[in-house]
C-alpha positions in Angstrom: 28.2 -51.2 20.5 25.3 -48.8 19.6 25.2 -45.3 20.4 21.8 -44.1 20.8 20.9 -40.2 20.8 17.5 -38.3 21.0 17.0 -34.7 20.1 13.9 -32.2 19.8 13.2 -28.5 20.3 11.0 -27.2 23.0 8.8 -24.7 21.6 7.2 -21.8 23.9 4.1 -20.1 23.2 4.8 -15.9 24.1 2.8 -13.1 23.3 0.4 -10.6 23.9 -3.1 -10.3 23.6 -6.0 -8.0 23.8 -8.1 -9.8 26.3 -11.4 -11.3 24.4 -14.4 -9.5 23.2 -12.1 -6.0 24.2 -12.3 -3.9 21.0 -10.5 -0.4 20.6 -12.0 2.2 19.0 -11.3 5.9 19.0 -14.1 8.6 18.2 -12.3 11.4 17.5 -15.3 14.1 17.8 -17.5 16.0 15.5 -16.1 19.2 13.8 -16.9 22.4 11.5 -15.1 22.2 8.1 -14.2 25.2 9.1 -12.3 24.4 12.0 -9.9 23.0 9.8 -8.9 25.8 6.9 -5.8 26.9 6.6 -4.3 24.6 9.7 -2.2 22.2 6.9 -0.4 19.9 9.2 -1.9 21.3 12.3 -5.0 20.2 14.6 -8.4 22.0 13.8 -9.7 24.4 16.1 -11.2 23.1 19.4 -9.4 19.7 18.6 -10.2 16.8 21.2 -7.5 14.6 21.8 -8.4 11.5 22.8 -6.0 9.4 25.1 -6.5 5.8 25.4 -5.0 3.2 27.5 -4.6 -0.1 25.9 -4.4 -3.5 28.3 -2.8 -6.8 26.6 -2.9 -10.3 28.6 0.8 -11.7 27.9 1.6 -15.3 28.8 5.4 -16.3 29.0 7.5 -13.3 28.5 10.3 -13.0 31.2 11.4 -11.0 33.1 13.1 -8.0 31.9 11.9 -8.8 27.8 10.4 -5.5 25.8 7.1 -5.6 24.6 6.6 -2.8 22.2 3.6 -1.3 20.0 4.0 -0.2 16.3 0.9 0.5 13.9 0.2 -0.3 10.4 -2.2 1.5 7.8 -3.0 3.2 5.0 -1.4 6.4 5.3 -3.0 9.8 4.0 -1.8 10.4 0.7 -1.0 14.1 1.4 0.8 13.2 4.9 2.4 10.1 5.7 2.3 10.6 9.1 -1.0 9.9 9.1 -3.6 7.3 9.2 -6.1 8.1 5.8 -9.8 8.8 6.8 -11.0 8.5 3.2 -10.8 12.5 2.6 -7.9 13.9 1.4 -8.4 17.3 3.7 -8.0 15.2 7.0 -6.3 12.3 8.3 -6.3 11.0 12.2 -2.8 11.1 14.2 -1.7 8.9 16.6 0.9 9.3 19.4 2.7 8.5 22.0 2.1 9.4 25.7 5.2 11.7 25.5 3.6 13.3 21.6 5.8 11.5 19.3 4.1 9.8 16.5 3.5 6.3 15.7 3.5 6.7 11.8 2.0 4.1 10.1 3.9 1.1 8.3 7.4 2.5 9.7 9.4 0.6 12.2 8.5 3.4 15.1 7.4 2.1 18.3 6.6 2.5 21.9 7.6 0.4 24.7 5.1 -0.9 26.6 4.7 -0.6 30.4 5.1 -4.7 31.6 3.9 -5.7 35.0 5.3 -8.6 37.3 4.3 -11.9 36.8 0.2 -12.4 38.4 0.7 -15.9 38.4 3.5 -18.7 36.5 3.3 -17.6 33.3 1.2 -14.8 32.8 1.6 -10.7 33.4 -0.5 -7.6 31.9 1.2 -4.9 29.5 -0.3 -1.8 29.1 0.9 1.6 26.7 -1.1 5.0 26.7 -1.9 6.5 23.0 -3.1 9.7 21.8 -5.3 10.4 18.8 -6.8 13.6 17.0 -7.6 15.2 14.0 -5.6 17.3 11.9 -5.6 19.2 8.8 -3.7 17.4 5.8 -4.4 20.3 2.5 -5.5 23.4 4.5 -8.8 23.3 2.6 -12.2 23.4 4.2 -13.0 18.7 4.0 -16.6 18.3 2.8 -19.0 17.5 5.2 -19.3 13.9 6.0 -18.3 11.3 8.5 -15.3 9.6 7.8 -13.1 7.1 9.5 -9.7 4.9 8.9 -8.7 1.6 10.7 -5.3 1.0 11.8 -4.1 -2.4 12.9 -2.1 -2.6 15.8 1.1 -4.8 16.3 2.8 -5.8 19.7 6.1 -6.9 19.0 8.5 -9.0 21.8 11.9 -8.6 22.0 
């Protein structure tokens, strides 16, 4: 007598994606370097924060999983809370909807807002994020145009 087994693993593709040729980018404004003196830690006078909406395309993630949205960056040097713009007098911030921020590298996240299912396998996730400006020394920054990049991660729980 034989006995005869078979065994495997069924693997199933999940994630989120921003959908193609969508990229995200966020001007934060033009400013006086004097808008920013003596406002260590604080947003420059006249500060425009910008609010964003991001969209991601997820394919098989069930019903009632977490989809959540951390950053990763360099970090200004004179406040880690911040994502570096190349000047040590200002760094860009980045938030929640509700104000609390998503520091760079940590494990802070936001949950994402998941929709029902549009068809088998596929549903839309979407998170709102602030960004603006703010002072990192409470020294006047030369004048120049700077800007940082941040890489975004969606995690699934």
């Amino acid at each position: 007598m034989a006995a005869v087994y078979i065994s495997g693993s069924v693997t199933v593709n999940q994630g989120c994606e921003i959908p193609a040729g969508y990229s995200i980018e966020i001007p934060l404004g033009e400013y006086n370097a004097r808008d920013f003196k003596d406002k260590k830690g604080a947003k420059p006078d006249n500060v425009r924060v910008i609010e964003k909406t991001l969209d991601f395309k997820c394919t098989n993630i069930s019903d009632g999983v977490k989809i959540a949205l951390r950053i990763e960056g360099t970090p200004s040097p004179n406040n880690s809370d911040t994502i570096d713009l190349g000047n040590p007098d200002i760094a860009a911030v980045v938030t929640t909807e509700m104000d609390k921020i998503l520091r760079p590298n940590s494990t802070d996240n936001t949950e994402m807002t998941v929709q029902p299912l549009y068809n088998e396998t596929q549903r839309n996730a979407s998170v709102k994020i602030k960004a603006y400006p703010i002072s990192t020394t409470g020294k006047m920054p030369t004048s120049g145009k700077f800007e940082g990049v941040a890489t975004l991660n969606v995690e699934v729980e």
